[in-house]
C-alpha positions as CSV (number, residue, x, y, z in Angstrom):
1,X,0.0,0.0,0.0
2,X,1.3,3.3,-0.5
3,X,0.0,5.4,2.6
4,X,1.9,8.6,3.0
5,X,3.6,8.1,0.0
6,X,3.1,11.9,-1.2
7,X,5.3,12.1,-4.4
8,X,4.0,12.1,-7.8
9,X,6.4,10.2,-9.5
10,X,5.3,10.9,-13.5
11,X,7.3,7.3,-14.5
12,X,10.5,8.9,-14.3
13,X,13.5,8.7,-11.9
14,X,14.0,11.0,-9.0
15,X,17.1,12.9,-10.5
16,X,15.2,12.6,-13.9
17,X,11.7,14.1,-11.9
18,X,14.0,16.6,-10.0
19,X,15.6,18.4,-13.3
20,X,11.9,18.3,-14.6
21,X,10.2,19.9,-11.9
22,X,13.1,21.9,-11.7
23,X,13.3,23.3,-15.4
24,X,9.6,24.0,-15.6
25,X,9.4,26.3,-12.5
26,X,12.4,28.2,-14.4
27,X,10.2,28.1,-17.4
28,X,6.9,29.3,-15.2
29,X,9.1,32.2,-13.8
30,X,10.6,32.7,-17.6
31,X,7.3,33.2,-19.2
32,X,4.7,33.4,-16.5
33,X,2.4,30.5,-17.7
34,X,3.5,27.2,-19.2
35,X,1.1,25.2,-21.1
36,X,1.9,21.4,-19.6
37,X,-0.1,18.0,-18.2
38,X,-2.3,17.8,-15.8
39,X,-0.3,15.8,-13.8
40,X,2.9,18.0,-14.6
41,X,1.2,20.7,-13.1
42,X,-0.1,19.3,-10.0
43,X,3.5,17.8,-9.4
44,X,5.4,21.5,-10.0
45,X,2.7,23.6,-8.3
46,X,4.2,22.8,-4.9
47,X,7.7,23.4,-5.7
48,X,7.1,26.9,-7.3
49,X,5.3,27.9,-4.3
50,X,8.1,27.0,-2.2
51,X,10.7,29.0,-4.3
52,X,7.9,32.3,-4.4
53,X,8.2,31.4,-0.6
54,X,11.9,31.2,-0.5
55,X,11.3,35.1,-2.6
56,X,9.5,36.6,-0.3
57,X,11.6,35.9,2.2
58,X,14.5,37.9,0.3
59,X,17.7,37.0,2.6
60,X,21.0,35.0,1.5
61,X,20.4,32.0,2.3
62,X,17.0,31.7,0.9
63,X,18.2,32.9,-2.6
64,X,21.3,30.4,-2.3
65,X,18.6,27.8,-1.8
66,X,16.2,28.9,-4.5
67,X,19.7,28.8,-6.5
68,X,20.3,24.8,-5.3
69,X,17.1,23.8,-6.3
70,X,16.2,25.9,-9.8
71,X,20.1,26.0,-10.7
72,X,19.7,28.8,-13.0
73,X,20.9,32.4,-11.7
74,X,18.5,34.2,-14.0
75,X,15.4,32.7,-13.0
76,X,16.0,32.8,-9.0
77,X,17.2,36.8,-9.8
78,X,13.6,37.3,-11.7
79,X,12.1,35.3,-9.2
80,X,13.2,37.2,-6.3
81,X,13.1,40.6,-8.2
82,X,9.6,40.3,-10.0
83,X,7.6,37.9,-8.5
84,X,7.9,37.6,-5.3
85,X,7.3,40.9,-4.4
86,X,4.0,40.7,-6.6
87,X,3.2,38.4,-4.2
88,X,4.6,40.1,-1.1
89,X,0.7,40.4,1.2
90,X,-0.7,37.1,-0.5
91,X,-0.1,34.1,2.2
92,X,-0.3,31.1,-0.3
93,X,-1.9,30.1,-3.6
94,X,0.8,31.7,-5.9
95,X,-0.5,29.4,-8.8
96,X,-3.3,28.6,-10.5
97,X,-3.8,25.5,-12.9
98,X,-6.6,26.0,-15.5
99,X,-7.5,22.5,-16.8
100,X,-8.3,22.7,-21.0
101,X,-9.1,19.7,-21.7
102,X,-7.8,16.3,-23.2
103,X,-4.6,16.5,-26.1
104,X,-5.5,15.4,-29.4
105,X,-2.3,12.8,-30.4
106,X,-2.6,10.9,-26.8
107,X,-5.8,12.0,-24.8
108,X,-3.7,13.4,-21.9
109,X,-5.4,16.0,-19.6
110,X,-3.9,19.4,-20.5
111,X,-3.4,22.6,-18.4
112,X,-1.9,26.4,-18.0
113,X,-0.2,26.7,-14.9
114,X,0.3,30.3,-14.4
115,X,0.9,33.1,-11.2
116,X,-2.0,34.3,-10.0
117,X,-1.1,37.9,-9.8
118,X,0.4,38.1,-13.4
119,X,-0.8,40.2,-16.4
120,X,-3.8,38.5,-17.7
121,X,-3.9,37.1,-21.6
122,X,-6.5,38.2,-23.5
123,X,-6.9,36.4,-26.9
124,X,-9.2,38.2,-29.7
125,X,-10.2,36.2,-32.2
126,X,-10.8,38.2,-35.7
127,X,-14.0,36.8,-37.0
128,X,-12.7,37.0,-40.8
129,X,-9.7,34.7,-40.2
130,X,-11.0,32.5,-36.8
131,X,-7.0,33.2,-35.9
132,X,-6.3,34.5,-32.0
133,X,-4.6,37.6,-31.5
134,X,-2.8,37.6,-28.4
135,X,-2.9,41.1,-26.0
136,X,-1.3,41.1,-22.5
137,X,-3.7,42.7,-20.0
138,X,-2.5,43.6,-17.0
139,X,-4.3,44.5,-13.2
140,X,-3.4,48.6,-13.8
141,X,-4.0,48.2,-17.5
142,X,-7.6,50.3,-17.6
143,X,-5.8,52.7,-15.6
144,X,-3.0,53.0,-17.7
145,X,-5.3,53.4,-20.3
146,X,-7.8,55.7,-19.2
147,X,-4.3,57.5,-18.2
148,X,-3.5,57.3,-22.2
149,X,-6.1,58.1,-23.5
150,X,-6.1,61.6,-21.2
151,X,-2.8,62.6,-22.3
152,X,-3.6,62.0,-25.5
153,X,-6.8,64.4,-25.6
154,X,-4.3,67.2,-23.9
155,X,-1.9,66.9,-26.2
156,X,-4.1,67.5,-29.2
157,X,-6.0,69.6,-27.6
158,X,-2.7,71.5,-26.2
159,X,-1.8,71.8,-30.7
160,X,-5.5,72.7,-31.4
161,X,-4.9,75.9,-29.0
162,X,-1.8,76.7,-30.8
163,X,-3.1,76.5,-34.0
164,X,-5.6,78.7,-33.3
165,X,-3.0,81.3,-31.9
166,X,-0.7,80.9,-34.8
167,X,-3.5,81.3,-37.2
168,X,-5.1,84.9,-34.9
169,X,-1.5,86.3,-35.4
């Protein structure tokens, strides 16, 4: 019986499983959402909350660790730069795994697994082609946009004045 036998062990050895688990948290930092089995995701959910952990916590010895475990400097620097702070008030739940449905060659259960607090992917589909356009969307974006969108109106508004000024004199 396997009682307390936590693991997931995907079919593969434990150094094998390791480097896996390993290289796609590096690729979830990389490019905040990896598209990846089910099982994949449920397996490396756990280990990329314990690095954001390892992030917040910010000191030496944490990033040396984050460092032993990911093994590549750029993605523990991102991670303790970028992410963690992101995530600085949140207490847990760093991830979020959005099941899609079953992969066409073998039937596997597919999924995203992406950070919770991370710029949101919109995808527009053009009705004339049926092909997705792909437009990042982040938490401040309507801000940022009604923000736009203001300056813009000054600014033409700003050149309609002098127009008129140039054109009185």
């Amino acid at each position: 019986m396997r009682h307390q036998k936590k693991t997931v062990k995907l079919g593969l050895t434990a150094a094998h499983r390791k480097a896996l688990l390993a290289n796609q948290v590096c690729s979830l930092i990389e490019h905040q959402r990896i598209k990846t089995t089910l099982a994949k995701a449920k397996a490396v959910r756990p280990l990329a909350e314990k690095m954001v952990t390892l992030g917040k916590n910010g000191s030496l010895h944490a990033r040396r660790t984050a460092l032993a475990v990911l093994r590549q400097k750029d993605a523990v620097k991102k991670l303790f730069d970028d992410i963690a702070p992101r995530s600085a008030e949140r207490k847990g739940g760093y991830t979020r795994i959005i099941k899609l449905g079953q992969r066409k060659s073998d039937s596997a259960a597919v999924a995203f697994l992406e950070w919770v607090d991370a710029a949101e992917v919109v995808v527009e589909e053009t009705p004339a082609t049926g092909k997705g356009k792909k437009r990042s969307k982040s938490p401040n974006a309507e801000a940022s946009a009604e923000a736009g969108s203001k300056a813009v109106k000054k600014a033409k508004k700003t050149a309609a004045d002098e127009q008129k000024t140039d054109a009185e004199e």
